[in-house]
C-alpha positions in Angstrom: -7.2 43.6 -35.2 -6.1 41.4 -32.1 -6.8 42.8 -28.3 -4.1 42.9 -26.2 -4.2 41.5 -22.5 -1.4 42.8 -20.0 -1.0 40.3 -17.5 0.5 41.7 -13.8 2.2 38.4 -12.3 2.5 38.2 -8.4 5.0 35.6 -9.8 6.2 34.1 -13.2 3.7 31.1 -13.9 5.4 27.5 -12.3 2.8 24.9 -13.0 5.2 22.1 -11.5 5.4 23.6 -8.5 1.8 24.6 -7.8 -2.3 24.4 -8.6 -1.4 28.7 -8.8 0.8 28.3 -11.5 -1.2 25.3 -13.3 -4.6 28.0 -12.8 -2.3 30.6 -14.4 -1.2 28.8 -17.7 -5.3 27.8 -18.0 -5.9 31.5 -18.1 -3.5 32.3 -20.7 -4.2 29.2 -23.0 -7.8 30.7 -22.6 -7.1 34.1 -23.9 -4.9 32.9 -26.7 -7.5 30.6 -27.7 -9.4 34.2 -27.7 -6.5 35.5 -29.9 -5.3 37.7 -27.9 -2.3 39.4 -28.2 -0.2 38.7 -24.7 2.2 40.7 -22.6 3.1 38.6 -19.2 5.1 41.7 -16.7 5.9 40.8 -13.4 8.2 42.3 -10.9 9.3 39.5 -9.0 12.8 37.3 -9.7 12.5 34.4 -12.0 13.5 31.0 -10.8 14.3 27.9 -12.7 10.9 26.1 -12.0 9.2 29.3 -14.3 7.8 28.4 -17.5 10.2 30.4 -20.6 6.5 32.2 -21.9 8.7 33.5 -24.8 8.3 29.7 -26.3 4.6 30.1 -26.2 4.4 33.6 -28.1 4.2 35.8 -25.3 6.3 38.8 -24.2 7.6 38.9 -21.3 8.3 42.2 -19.2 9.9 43.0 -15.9 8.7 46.1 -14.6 9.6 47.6 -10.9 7.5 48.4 -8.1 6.4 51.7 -7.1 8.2 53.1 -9.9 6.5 55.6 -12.6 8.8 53.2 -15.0 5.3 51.5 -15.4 3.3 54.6 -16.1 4.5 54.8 -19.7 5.0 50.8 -20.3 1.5 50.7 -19.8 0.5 53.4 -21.7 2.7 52.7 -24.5 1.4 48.8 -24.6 -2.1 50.5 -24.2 -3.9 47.0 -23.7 -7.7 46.6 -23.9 -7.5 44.2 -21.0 -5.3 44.0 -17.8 -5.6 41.1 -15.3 -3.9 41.2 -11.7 -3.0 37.8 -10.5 -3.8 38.2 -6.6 -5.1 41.5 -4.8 -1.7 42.5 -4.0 -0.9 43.1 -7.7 -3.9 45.0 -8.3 -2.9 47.4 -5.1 0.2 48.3 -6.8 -0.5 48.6 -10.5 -4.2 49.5 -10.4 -4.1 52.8 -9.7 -1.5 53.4 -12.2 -3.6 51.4 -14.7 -6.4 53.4 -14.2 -5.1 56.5 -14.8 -3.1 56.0 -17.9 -5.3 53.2 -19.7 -9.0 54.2 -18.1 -10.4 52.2 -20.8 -9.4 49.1 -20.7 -11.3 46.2 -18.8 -9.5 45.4 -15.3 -10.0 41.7 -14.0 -9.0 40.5 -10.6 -7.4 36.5 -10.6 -8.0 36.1 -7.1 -6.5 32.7 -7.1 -8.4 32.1 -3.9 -9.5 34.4 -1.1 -6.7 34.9 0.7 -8.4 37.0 3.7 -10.5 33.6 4.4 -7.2 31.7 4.5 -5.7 34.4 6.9 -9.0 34.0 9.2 -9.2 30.7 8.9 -5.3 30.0 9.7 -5.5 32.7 13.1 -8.6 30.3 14.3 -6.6 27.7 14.1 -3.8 29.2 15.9 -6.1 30.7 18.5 -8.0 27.0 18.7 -11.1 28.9 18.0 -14.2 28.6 15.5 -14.2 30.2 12.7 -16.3 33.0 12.6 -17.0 36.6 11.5 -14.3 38.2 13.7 -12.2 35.9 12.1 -13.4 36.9 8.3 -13.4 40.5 8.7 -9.9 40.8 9.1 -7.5 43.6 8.1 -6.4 41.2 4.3 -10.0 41.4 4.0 -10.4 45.3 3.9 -7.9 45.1 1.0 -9.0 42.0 -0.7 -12.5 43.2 -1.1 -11.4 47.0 -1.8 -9.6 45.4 -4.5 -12.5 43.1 -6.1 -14.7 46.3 -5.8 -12.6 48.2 -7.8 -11.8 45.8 -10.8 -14.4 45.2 -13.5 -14.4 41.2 -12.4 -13.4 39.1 -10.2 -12.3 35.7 -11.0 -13.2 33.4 -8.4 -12.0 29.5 -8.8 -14.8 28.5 -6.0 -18.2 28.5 -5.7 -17.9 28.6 -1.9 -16.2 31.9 -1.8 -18.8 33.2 -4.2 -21.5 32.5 -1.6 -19.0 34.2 0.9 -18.7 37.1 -1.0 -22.1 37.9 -1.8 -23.9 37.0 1.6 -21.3 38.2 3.8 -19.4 41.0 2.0 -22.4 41.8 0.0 -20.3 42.2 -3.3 -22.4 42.3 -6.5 -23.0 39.0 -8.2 -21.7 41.1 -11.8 -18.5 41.3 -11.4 -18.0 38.0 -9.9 -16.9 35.2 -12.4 -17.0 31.4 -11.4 -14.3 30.3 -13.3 -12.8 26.8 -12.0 -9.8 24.9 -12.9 -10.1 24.3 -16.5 -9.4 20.9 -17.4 -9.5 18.5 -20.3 -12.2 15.9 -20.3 -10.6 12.1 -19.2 -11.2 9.7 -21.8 -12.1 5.9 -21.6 -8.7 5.6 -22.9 -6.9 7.3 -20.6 -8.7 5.6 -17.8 -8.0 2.2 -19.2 -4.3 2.9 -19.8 -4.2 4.3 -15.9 -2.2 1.9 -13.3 -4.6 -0.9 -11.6 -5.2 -1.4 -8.1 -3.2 -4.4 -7.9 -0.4 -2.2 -9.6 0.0 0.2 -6.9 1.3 0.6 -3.3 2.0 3.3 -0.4 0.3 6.9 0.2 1.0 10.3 -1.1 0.3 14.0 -0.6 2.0 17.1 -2.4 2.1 20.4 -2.0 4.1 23.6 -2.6 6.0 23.7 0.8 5.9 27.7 0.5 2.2 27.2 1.1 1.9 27.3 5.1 -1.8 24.9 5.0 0.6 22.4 3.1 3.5 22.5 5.8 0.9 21.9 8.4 -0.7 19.4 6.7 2.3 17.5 6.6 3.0 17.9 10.0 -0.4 16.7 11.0 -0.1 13.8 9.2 3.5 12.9 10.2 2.4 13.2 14.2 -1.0 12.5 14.7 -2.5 10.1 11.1 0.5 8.8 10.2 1.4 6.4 13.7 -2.3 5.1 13.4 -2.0 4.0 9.8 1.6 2.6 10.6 0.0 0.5 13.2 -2.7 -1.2 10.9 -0.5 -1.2 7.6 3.3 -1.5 8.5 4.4 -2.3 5.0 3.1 0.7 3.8 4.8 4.0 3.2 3.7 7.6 3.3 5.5 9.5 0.2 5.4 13.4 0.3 6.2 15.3 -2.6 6.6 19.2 -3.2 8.7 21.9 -4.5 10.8 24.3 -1.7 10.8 21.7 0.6 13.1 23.5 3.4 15.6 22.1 6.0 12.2 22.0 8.5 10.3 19.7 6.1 13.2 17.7 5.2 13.3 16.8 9.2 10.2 15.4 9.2 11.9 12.7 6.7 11.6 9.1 8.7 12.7 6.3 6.5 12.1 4.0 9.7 8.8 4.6 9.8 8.1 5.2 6.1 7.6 8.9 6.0 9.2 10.1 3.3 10.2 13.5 2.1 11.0 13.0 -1.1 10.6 17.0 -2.5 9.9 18.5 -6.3 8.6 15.8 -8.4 9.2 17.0 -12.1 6.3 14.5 -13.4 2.9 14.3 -10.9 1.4 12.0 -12.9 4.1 9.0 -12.6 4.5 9.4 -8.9 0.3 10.0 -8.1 -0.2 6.7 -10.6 2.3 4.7 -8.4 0.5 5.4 -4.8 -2.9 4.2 -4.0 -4.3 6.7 -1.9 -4.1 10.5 -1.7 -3.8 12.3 1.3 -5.0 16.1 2.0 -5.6 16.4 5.6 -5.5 20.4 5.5 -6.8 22.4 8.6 -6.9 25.2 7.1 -6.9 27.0 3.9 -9.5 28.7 0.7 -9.4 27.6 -3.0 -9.4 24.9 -4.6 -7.3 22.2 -4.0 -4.5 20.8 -6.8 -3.3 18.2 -5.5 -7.2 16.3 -5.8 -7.2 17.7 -8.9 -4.1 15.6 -9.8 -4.9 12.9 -7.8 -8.6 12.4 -10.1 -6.8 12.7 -13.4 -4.6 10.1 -12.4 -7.4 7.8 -10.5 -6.1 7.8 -7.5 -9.1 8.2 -4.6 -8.3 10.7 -1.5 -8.7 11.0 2.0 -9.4 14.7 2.9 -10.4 17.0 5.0 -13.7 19.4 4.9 -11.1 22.7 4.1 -9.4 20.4 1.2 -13.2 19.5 -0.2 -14.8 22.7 0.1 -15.8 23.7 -3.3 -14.4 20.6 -5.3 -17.5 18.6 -5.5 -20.7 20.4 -6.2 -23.9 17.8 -5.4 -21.5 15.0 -7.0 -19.9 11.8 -4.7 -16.5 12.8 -4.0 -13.3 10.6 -4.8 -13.0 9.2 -1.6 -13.7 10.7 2.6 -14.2 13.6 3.5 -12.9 13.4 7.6 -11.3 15.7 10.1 -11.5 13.5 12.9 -7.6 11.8 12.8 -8.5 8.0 14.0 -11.9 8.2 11.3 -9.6 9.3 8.7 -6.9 6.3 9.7 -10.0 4.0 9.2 -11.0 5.4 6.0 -7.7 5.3 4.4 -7.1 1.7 5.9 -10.5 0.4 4.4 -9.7 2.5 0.8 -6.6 1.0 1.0 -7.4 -2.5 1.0 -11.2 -2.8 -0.5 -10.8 -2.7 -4.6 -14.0 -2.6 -5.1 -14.8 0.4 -2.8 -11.5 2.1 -4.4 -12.6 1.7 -7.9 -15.6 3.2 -7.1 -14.0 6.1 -5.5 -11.5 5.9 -8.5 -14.6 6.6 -11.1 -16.8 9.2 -8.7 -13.1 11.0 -9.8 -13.3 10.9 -13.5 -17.3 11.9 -13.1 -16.0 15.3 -11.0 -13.6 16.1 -13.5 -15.5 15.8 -16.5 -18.6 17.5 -15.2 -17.5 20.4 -12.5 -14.3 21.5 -14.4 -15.1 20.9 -18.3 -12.7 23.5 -20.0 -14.9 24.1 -22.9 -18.0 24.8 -21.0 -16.5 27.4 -18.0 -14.4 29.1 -21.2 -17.8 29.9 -23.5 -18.9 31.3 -20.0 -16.5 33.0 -19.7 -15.6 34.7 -23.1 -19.5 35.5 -23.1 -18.6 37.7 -19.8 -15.4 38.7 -20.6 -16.9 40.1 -24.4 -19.8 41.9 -23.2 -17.9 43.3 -20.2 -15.6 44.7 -22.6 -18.1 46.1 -25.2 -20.3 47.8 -22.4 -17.6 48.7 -19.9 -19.1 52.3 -18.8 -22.6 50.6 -17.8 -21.1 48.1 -16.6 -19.0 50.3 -14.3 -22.1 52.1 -13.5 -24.0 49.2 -11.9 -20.9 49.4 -9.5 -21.0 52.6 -7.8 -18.8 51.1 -4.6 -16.2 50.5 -7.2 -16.0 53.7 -8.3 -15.9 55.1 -4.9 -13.0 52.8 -3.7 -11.0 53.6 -6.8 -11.5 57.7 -6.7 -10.4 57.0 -2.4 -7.1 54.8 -3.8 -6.3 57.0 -6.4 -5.3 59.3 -3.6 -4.2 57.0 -0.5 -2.4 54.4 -2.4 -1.0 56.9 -5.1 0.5 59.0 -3.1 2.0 55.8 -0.8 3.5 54.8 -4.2 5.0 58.5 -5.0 6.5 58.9 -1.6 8.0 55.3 -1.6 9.5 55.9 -5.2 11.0 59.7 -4.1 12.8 58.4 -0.6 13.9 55.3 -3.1 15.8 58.2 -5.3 
């Protein structure tokens, strides 16, 4: 008999618009390939970029927040497995999970640590150093209540891993290093790839609803971009992302080649076309998509340490790592004109995917976890007394938040 998995969407799935919605359509091709039965609920609005999961076999449910609507959806589906997708999900639902389906195996998506991008981003504003008074923030109190009380905790970088552990002391068990999941690049595909010769111009994209991606673009359009312009005038900087608003669409400057040019339907053609990659983000946590896209399609990147962390392992990367703005101008200049260097760069790309982010080695992880997890769940829940703790405390606190929202709603 196939399992069932309930999936609780922060959003519905858009894997054109960003790496979140890409990681989330990995997860699910994963546990079909584990033939499971899957429901996808969510109660956020749909829009047009969102993937129609119907056409891939899976039932799709709206359900409404703090609303006991849910209790008996739940109960009635009765699934062996529920995944949150972000700690926000699991805050509302979990509780309610818990209580009417104790059985079933709870996993956390994390996506990335979003407490580290909060601390990280209020450094920035605050011009300070990151540190622990930056980390231990109030997202963070939540975020880790939240990995504590799920059975595991998927976690897309080995950098927050080592966070995690050595700073927040959570148990190695219910963590799960599960990186994007991608298909191995072929010589084929490689030779059928656009030369050096063939392309021109730079490119960056980024969901613009992502605020490291906005500032990004704004560094790069005051500070990077006037000292590339000055050494390269032919060349043009083409920024690509979906929600572009009317405050990125001003940074559009076709004098100076800065170019807002918004959703791209197809990655691929427009990252084949540009010769170098851009990620100059100052702050942020995850893993990064757009170098992700940029290595499938061969296209080397200039980025920052905050856009590397995590991507590389002990391999070369695809290109700089800088932070400095007139040492990242030179790296781009010399990656822009040295083929040999670029090719280089270009295969240190294919080596990264092929090695850190091989789908068919992190899923046998994976479904070795994910199997024995489920088939020893009460030991497993007993190695994680914390857990238990911080659910028996939210079964009250946040439960009774949720009954007193959905009684002044009536």
């Amino acid at each position: 008999m196939r399992k069932h998995l309930l999936i609780i969407g922060f959003v519905w799935p858009e894997p054109k618009s960003s790496a979140a919605g890409s990681r989330m359509m990995q997860l699910i091709h994963f546990f079909q390939s584990e033939n499971y039965e899957i429901t996808f609920a969510s109660s956020c609005a749909k829009t047009n970029n969102a993937v129609n999961l119907e056409d891939l076999g899976i039932k799709q449910e709206f359900i409404e927040l703090n609303d006991s609507s849910f209790n008996g959806f739940v109960k009635d589906l009765n699934p062996e497995v529920v995944m949150f997708d972000r700690f926000m999900t699991e805050e509302q639902f979990g509780w309610r999970v818990a209580q009417e389906c104790p059985d079933a195996l709870r996993i956390l998506d994390t996506e990335d640590l979003h407490s580290l991008r909060k601390g990280r981003h209020q450094a920035f504003k605050d011009k300070q150093p990151f540190s622990k008074a930056y980390l231990f923030n109030d997202i963070a109190k939540r975020e880790i209540a939240s990995i504590y009380r799920c059975d595991l905790s998927l976690m897309i970088s080995e950098a927050e891993i080592e966070i995690l552990t050595s700073e927040f002391k959570v148990p190695e068990h219910i963590l799960v290093y599960l990186p994007f999941l991608l298909d191995n690049i072929s010589v084929e595909q490689i030779q059928k790839l656009s030369k050096f010769e063939e392309r021109q111009d730079f490119i960056t994209i980024g969901n613009f609803l992502h605020e490291p991606n906005y500032n990004a673009v704004q560094f790069l359009k005051e500070t990077i971009w006037p000292l590339i312009k000055k050494q390269l005038p032919q060349a043009e900087m083409h920024v690509y992302g979906a929600y572009a608003s009317q405050k990125v669409n001003q940074l559009n400057n076709t004098k100076d080649g800065f170019l807002i040019n918004g959703f791209t339907e197809d990655v691929n053609l427009v990252m084949q076309k540009a010769k170098v990659c851009f990620a100059p983000l100052r702050f942020g946590a995850g893993l990064k998509g757009k170098l992700v896209d940029a290595m499938q399609n061969g296209t080397p990147c200039i980025m920052s340490s905050i856009a590397a962390e995590g991507m590389f392992g002990d391999l070369e990367p695809n290109g700089f790592i800088e932070d400095n703005p007139e040492q990242f101008t030179e790296k781009a200049v010399e990656l822009y004109q040295n083929k040999e260097l670029w090719k280089t760069k270009q295969q240190n790309g294919f080596e990264i995917i092929n090695t850190r982010f091989n789908a068919e080695f992190h899923q046998e992880t994976f479904s070795k976890v994910l199997n024995e997890a489920v088939e020893n769940l009460e030991q497993h829940r007993l190695n994680n007394f914390m857990g238990q703790m911080l659910q028996h405390h939210s079964m009250q606190s946040t439960k009774f938040m949720s009954k007193w929202i959905e009684e002044k709603n009536k």
